[in-house]
C-alpha positions as CSV (number, residue, x, y, z in Angstrom):
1,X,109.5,121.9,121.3
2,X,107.7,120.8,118.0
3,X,110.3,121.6,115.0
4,X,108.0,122.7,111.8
5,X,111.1,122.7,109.3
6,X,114.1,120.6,108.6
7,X,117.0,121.2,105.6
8,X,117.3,117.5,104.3
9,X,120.6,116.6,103.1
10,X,121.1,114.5,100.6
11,X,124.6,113.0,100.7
12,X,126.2,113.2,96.7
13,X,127.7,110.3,95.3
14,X,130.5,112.3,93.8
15,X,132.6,115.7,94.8
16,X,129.8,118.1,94.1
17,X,128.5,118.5,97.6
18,X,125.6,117.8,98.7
19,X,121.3,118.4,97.8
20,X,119.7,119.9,100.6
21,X,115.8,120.7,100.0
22,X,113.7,122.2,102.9
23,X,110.4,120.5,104.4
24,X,107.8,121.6,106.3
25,X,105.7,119.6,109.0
26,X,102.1,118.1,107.9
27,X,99.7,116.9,109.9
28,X,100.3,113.4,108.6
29,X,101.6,110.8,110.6
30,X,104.4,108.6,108.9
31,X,104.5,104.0,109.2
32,X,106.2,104.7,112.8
33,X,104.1,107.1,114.3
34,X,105.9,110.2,113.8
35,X,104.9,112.9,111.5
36,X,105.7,113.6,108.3
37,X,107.3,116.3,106.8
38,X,107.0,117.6,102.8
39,X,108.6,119.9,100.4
40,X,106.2,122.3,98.7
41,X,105.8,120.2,95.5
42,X,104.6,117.4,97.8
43,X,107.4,115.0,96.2
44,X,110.2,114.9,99.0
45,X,108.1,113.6,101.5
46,X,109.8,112.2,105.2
47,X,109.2,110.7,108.5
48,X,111.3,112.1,111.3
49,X,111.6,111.0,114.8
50,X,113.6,113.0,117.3
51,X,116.1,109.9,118.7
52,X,117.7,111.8,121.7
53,X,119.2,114.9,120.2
54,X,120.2,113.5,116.8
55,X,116.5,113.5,113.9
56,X,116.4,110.1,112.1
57,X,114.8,110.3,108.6
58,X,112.8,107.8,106.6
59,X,112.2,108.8,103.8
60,X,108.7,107.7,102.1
61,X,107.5,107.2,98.5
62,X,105.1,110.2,97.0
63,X,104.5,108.3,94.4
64,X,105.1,104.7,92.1
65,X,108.0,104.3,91.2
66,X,110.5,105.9,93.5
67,X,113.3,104.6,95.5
68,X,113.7,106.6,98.8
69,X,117.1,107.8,99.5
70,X,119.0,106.2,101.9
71,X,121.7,107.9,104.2
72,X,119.3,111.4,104.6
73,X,120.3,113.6,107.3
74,X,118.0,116.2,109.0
75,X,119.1,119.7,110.5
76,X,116.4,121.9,112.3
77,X,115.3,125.1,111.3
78,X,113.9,128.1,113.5
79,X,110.6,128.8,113.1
């Protein structure tokens, strides 16, 4: 099963919770092979690989200047 869209959560350095933004499958393919997923705006842009049952996110630079967050989690949504 081939998930087209994942909440990424972004852990918050403080009390507030957390930033989760919703991305949707491309037909890109990421630096490891696996394919890359994108917000609408085309800014939060991700590689995930399914590792078992657990996704494992890299997250990848849409444009200069940006420092990809580290510590992203991924939860599947249904299509």
């Amino acid at each position: 099963m081939t998930v087209q869209r994942y909440e990424l959560i972004f852990p918050d350095g403080d009390d507030a919770g957390e930033d989760i933004v919703v991305v949707t499958r491309t037909e890109l393919k990421g630096p490891g092979g696996h394919p890359v997923y994108q917000d609408p705006t085309g800014i939060v842009r991700a590689e995930i690989a399914v590792i078992g049952d657990r996704p494992e996110v890299r997250m990848l630079a849409s444009g200069g200047h940006q420092s990809p967050a580290a510590g992203v989690q991924a939860r599947p949504l249904p299509d």
